[in-house]
PDB file of N, CA, C, O and CB in Angstrom:
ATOM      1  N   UNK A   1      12.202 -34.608 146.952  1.00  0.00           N
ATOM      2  CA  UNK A   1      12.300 -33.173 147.138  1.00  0.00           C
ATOM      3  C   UNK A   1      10.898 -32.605 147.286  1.00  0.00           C
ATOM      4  O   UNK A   1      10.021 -32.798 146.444  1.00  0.00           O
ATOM      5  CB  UNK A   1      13.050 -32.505 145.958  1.00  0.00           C
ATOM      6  N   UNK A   2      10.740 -31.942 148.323  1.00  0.00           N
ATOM      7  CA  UNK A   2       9.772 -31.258 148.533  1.00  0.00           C
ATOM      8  C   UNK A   2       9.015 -30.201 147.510  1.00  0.00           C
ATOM      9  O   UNK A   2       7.829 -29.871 147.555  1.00  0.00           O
ATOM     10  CB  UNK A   2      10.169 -30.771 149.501  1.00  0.00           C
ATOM     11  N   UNK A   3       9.693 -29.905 146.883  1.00  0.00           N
ATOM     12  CA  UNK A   3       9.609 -28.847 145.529  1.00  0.00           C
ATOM     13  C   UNK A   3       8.708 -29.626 144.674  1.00  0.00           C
ATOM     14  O   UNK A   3       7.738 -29.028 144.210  1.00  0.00           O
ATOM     15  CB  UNK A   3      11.191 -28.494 144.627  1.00  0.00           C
ATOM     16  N   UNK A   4       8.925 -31.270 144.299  1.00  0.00           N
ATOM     17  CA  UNK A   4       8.706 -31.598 143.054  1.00  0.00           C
ATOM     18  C   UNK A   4       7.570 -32.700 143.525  1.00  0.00           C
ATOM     19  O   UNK A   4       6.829 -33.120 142.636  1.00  0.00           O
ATOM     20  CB  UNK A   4      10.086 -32.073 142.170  1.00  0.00           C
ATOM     21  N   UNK A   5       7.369 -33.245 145.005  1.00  0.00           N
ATOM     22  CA  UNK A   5       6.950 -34.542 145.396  1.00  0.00           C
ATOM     23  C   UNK A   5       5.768 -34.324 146.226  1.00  0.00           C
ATOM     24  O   UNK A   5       5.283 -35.274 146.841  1.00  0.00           O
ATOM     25  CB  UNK A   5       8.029 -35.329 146.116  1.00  0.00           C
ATOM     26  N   UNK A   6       5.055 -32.670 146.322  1.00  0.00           N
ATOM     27  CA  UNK A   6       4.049 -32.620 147.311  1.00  0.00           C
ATOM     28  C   UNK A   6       3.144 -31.719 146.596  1.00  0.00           C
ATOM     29  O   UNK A   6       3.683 -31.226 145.605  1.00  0.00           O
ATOM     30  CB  UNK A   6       4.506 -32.138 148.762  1.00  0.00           C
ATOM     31  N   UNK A   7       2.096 -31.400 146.768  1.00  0.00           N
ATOM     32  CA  UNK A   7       0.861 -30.460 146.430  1.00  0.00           C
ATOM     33  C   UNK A   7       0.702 -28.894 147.589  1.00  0.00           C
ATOM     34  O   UNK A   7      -0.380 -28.405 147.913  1.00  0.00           O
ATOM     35  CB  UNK A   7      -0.698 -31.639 146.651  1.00  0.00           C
ATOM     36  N   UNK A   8       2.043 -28.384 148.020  1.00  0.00           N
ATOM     37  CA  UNK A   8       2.344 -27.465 148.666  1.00  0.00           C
ATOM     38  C   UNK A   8       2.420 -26.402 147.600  1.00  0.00           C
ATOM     39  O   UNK A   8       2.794 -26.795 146.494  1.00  0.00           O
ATOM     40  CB  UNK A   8       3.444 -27.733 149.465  1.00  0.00           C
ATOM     41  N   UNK A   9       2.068 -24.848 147.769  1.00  0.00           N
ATOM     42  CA  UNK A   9       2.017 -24.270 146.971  1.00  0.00           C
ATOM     43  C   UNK A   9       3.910 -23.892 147.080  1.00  0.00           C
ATOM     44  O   UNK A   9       4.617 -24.444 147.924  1.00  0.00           O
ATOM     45  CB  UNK A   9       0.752 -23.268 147.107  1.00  0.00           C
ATOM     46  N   UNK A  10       4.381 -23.013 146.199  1.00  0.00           N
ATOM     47  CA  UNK A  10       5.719 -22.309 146.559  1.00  0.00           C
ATOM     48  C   UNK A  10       5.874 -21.777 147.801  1.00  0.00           C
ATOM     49  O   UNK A  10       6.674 -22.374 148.521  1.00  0.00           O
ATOM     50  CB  UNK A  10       5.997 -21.262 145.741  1.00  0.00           C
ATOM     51  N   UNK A  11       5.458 -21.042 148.147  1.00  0.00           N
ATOM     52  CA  UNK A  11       5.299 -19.944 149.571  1.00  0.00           C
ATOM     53  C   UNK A  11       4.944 -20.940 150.534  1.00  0.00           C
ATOM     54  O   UNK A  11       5.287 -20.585 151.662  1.00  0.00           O
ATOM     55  CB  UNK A  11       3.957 -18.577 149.539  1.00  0.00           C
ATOM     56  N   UNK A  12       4.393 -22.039 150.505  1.00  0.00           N
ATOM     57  CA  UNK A  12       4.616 -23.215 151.859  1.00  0.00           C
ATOM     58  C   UNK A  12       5.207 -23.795 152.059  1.00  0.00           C
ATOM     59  O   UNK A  12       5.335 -24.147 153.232  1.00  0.00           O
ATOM     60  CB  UNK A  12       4.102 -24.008 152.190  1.00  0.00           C
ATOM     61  N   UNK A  13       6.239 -24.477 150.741  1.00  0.00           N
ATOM     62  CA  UNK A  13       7.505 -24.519 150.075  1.00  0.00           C
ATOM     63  C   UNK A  13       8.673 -24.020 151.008  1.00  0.00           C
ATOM     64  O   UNK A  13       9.356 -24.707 151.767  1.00  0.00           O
ATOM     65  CB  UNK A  13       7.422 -23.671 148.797  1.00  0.00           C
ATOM     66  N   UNK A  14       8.733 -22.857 150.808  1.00  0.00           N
ATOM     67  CA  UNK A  14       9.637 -21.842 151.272  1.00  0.00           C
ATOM     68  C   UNK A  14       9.505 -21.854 152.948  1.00  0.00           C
ATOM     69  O   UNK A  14      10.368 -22.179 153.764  1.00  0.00           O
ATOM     70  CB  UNK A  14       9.227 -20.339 150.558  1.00  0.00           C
ATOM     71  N   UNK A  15       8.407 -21.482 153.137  1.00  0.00           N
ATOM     72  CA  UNK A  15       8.186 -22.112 155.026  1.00  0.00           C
ATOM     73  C   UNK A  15       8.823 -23.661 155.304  1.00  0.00           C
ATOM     74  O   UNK A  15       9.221 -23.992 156.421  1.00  0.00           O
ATOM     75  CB  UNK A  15       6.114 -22.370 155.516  1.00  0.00           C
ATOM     76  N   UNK A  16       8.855 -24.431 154.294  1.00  0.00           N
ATOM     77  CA  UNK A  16       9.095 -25.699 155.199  1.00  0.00           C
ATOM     78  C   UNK A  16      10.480 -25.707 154.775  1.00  0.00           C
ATOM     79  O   UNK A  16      11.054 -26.755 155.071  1.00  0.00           O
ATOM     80  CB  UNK A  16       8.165 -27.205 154.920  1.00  0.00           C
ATOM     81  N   UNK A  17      11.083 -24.974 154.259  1.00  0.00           N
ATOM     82  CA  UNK A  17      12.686 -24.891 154.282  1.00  0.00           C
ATOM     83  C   UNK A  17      13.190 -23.916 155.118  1.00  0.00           C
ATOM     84  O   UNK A  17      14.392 -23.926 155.384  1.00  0.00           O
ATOM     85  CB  UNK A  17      13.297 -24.599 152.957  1.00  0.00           C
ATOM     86  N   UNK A  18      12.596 -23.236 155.484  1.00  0.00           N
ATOM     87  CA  UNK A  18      13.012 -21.965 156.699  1.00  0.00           C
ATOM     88  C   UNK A  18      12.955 -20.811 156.150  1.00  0.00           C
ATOM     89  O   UNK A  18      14.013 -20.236 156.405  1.00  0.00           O
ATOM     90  CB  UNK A  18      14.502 -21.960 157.366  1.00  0.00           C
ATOM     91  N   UNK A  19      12.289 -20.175 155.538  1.00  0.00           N
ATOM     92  CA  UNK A  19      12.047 -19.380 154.954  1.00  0.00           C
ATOM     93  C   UNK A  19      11.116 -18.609 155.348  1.00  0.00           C
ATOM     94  O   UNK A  19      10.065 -19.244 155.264  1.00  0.00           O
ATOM     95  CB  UNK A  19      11.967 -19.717 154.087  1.00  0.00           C
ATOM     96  N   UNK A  20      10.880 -17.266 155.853  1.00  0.00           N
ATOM     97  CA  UNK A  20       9.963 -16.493 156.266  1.00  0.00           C
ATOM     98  C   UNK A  20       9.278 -16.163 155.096  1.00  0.00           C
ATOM     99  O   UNK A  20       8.086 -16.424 155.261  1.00  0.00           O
ATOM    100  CB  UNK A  20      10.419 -15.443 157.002  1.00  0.00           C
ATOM    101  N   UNK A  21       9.486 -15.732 154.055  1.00  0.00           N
ATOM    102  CA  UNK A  21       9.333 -14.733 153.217  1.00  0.00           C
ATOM    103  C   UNK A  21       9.391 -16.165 151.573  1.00  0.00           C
ATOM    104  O   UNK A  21      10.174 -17.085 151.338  1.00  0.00           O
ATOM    105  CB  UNK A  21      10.870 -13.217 153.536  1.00  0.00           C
ATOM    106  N   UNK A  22       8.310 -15.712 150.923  1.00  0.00           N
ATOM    107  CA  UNK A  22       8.386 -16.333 149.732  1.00  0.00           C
ATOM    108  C   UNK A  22       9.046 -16.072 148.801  1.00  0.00           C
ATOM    109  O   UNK A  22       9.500 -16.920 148.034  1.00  0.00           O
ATOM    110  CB  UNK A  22       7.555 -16.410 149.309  1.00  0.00           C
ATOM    111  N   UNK A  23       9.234 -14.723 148.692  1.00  0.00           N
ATOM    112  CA  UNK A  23      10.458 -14.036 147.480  1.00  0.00           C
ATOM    113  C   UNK A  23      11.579 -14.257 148.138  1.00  0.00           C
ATOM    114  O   UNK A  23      12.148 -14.892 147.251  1.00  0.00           O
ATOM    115  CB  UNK A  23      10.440 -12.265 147.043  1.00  0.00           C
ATOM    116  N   UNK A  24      12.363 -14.225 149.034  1.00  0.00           N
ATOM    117  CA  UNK A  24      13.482 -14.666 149.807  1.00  0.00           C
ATOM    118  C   UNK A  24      14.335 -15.666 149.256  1.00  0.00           C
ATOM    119  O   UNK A  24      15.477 -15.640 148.799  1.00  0.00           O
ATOM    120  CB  UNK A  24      13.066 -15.119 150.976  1.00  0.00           C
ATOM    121  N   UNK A  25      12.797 -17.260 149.553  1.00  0.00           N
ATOM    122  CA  UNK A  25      13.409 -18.703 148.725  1.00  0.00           C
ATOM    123  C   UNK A  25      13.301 -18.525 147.479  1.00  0.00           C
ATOM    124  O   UNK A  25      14.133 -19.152 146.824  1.00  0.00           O
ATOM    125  CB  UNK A  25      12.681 -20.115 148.954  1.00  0.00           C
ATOM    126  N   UNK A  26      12.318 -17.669 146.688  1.00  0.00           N
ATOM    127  CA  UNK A  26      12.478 -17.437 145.133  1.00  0.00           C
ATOM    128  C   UNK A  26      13.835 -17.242 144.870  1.00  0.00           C
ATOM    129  O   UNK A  26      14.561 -18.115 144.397  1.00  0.00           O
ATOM    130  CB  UNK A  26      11.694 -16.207 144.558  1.00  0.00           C
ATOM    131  N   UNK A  27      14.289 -15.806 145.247  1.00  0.00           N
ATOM    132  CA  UNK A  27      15.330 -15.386 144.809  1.00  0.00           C
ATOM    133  C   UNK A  27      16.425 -16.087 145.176  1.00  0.00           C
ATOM    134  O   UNK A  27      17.421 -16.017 144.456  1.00  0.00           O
ATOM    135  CB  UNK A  27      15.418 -14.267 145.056  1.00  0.00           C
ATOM    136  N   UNK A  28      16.446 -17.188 146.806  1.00  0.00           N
ATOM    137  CA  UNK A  28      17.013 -17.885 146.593  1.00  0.00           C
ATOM    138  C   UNK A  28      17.600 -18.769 145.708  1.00  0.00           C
ATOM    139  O   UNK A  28      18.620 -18.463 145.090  1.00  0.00           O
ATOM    140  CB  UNK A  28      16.768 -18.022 147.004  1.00  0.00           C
ATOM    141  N   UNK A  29      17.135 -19.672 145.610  1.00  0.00           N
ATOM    142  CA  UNK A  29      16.451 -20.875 144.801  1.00  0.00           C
ATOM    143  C   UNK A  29      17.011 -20.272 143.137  1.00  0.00           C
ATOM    144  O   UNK A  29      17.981 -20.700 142.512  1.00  0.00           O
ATOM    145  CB  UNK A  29      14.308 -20.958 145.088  1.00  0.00           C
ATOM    146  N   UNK A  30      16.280 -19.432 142.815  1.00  0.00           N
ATOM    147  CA  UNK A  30      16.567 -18.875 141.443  1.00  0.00           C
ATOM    148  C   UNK A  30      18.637 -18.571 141.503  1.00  0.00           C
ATOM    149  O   UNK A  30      19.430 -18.821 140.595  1.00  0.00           O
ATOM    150  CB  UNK A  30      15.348 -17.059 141.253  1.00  0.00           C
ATOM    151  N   UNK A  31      18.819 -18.226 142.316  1.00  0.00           N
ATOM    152  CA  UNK A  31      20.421 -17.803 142.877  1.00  0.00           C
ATOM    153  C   UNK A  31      20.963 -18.823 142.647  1.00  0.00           C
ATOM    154  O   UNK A  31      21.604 -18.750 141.599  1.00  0.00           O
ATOM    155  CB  UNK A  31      20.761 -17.403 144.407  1.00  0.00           C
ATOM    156  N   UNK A  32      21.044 -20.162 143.332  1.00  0.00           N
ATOM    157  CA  UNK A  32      21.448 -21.293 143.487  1.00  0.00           C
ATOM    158  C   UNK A  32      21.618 -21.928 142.086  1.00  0.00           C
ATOM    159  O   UNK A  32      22.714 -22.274 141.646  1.00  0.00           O
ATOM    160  CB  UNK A  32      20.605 -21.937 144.369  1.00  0.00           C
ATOM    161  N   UNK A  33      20.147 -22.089 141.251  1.00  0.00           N
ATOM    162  CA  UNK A  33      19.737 -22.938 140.690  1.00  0.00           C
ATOM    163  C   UNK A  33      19.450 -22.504 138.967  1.00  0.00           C
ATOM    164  O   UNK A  33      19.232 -23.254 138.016  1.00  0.00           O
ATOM    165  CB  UNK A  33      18.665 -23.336 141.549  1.00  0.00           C
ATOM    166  N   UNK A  34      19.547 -21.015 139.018  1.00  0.00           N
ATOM    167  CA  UNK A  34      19.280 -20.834 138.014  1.00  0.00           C
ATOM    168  C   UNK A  34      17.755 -20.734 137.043  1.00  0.00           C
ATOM    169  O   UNK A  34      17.657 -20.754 135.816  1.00  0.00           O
ATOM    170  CB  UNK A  34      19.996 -21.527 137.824  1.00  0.00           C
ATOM    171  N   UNK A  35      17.087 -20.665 137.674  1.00  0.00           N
ATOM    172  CA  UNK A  35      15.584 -20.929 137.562  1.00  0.00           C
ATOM    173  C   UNK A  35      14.421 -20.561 138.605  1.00  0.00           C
ATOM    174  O   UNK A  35      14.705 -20.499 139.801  1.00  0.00           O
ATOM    175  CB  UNK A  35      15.495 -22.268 137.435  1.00  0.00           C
ATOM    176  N   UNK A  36      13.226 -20.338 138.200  1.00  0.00           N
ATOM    177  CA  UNK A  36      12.760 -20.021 139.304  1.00  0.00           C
ATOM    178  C   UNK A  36      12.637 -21.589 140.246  1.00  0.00           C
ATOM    179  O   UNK A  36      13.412 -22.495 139.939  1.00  0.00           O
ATOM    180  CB  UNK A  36      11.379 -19.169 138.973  1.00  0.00           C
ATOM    181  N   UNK A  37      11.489 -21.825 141.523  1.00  0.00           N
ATOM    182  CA  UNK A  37      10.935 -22.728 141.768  1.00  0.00           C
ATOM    183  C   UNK A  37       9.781 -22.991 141.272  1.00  0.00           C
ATOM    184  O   UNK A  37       9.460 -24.173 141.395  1.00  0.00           O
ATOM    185  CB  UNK A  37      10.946 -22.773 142.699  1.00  0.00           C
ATOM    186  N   UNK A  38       8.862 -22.168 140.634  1.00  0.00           N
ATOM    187  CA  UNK A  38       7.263 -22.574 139.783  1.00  0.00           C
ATOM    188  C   UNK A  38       8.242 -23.874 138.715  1.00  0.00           C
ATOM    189  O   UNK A  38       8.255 -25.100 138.596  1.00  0.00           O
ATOM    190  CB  UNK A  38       6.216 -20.621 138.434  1.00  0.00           C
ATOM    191  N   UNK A  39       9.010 -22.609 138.077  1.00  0.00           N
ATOM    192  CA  UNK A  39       9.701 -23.585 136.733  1.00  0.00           C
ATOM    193  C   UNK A  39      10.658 -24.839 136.455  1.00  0.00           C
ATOM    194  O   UNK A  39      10.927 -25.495 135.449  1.00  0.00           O
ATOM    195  CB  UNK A  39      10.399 -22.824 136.080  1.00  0.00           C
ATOM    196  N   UNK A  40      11.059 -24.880 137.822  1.00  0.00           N
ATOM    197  CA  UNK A  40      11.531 -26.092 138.258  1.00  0.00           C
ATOM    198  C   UNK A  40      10.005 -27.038 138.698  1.00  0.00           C
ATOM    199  O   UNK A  40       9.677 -28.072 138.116  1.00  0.00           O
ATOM    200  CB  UNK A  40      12.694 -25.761 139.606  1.00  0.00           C
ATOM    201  N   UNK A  41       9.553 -26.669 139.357  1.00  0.00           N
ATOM    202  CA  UNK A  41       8.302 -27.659 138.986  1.00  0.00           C
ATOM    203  C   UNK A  41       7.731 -27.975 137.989  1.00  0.00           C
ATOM    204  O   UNK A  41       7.560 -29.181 137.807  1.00  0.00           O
ATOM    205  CB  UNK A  41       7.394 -27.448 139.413  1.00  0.00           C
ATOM    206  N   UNK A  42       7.431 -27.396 137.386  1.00  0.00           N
ATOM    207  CA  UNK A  42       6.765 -27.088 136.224  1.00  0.00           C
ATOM    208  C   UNK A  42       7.771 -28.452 134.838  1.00  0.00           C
ATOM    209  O   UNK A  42       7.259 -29.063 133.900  1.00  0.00           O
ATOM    210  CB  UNK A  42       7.015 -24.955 135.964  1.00  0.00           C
ATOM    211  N   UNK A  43       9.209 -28.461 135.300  1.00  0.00           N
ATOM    212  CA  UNK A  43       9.741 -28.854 134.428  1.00  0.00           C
ATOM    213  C   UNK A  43      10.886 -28.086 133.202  1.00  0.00           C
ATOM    214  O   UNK A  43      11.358 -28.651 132.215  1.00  0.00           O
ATOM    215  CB  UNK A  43       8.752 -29.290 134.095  1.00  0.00           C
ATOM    216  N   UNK A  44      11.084 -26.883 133.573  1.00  0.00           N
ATOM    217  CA  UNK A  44      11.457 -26.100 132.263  1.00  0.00           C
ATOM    218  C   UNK A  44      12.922 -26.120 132.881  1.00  0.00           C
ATOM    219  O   UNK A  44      13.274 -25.077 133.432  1.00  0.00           O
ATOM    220  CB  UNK A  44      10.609 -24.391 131.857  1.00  0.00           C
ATOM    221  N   UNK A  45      13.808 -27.170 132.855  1.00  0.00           N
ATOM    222  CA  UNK A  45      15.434 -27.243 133.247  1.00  0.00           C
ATOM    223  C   UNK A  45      16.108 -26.849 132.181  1.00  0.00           C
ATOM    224  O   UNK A  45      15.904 -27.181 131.013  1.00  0.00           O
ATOM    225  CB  UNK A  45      16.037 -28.660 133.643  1.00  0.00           C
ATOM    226  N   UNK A  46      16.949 -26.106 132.618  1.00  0.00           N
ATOM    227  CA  UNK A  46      18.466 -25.990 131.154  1.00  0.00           C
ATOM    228  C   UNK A  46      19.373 -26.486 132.009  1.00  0.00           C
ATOM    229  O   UNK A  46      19.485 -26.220 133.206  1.00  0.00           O
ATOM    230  CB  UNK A  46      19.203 -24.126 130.361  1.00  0.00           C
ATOM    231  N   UNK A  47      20.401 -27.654 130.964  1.00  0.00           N
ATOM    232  CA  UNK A  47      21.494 -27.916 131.125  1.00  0.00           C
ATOM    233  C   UNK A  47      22.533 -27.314 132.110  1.00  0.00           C
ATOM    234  O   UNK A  47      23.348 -28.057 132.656  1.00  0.00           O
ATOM    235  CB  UNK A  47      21.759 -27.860 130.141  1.00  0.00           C
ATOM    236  N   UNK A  48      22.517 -26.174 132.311  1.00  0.00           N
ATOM    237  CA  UNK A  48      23.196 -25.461 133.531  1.00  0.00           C
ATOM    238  C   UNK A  48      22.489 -25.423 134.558  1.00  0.00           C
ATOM    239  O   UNK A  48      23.151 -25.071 135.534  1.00  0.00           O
ATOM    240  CB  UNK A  48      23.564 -24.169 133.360  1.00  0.00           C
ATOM    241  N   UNK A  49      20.965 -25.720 134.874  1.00  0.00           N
ATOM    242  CA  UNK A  49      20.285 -25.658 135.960  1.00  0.00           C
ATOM    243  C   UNK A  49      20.655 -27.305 136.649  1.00  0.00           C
ATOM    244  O   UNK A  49      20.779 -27.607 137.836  1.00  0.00           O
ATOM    245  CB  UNK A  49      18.630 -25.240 135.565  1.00  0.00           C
ATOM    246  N   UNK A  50      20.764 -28.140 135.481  1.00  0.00           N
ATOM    247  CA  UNK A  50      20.703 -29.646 136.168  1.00  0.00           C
ATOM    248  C   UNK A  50      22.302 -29.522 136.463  1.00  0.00           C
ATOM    249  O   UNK A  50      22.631 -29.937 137.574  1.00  0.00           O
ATOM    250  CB  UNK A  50      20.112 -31.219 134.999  1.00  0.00           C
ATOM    251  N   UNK A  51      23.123 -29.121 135.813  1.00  0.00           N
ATOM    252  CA  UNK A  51      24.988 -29.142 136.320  1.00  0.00           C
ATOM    253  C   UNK A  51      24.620 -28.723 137.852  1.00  0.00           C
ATOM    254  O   UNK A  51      24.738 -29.430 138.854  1.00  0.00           O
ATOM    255  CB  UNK A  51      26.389 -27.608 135.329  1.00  0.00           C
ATOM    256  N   UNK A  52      24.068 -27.170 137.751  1.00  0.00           N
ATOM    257  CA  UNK A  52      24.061 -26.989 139.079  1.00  0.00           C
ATOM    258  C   UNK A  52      23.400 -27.911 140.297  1.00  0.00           C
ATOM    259  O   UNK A  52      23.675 -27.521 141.432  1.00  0.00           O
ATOM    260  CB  UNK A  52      23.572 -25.879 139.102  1.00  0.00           C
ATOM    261  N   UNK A  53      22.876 -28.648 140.228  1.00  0.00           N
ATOM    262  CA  UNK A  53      22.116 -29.552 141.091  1.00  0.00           C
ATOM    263  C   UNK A  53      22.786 -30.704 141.682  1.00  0.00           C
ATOM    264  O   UNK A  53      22.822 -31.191 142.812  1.00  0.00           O
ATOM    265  CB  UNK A  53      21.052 -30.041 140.399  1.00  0.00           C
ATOM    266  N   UNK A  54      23.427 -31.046 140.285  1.00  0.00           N
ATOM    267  CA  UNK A  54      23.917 -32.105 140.515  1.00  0.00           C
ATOM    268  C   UNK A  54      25.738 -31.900 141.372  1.00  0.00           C
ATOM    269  O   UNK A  54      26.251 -32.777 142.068  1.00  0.00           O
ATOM    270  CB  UNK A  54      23.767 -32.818 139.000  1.00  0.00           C
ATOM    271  N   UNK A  55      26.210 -30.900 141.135  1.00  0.00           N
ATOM    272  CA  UNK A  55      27.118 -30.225 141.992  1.00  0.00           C
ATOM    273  C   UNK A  55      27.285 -30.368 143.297  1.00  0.00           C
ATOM    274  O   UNK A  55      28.298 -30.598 143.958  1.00  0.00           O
ATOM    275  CB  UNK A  55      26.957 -29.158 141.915  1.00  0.00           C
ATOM    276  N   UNK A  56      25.829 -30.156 143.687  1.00  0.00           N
ATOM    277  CA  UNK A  56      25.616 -30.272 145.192  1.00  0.00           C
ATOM    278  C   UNK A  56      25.658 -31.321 146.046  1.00  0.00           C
ATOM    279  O   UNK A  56      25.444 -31.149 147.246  1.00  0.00           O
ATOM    280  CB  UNK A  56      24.610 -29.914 145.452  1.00  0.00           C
TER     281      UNK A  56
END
């Protein structure tokens, strides 16, 4: 995953998923997932963030 496996900041992140706009995939991402994307990098998962993932 691009999120967790490259030295891209968030907002380049968000461009290489199709994303114009960096708050866009935030609020995406946070929508989906329950979390931001810093904090998913970062590591800070709750139990409902990994259900949701693994869902998909």
């Amino acid at each position: 995953m691009v999120l967790v496996k490259s030295d891209l900041n968030i907002a380049e992140v968000g461009l290489e998923c199709g994303y114009d706009n960096a708050s866009h995939f935030s609020t995406a991402f946070k929508k989906q997932f329950g979390l931001r994307p810093l904090d998913f990098r970062r590591g800070k998962l709750s139990m409902s963030s990994i259900s949701k993932m693994l869902d998909m």
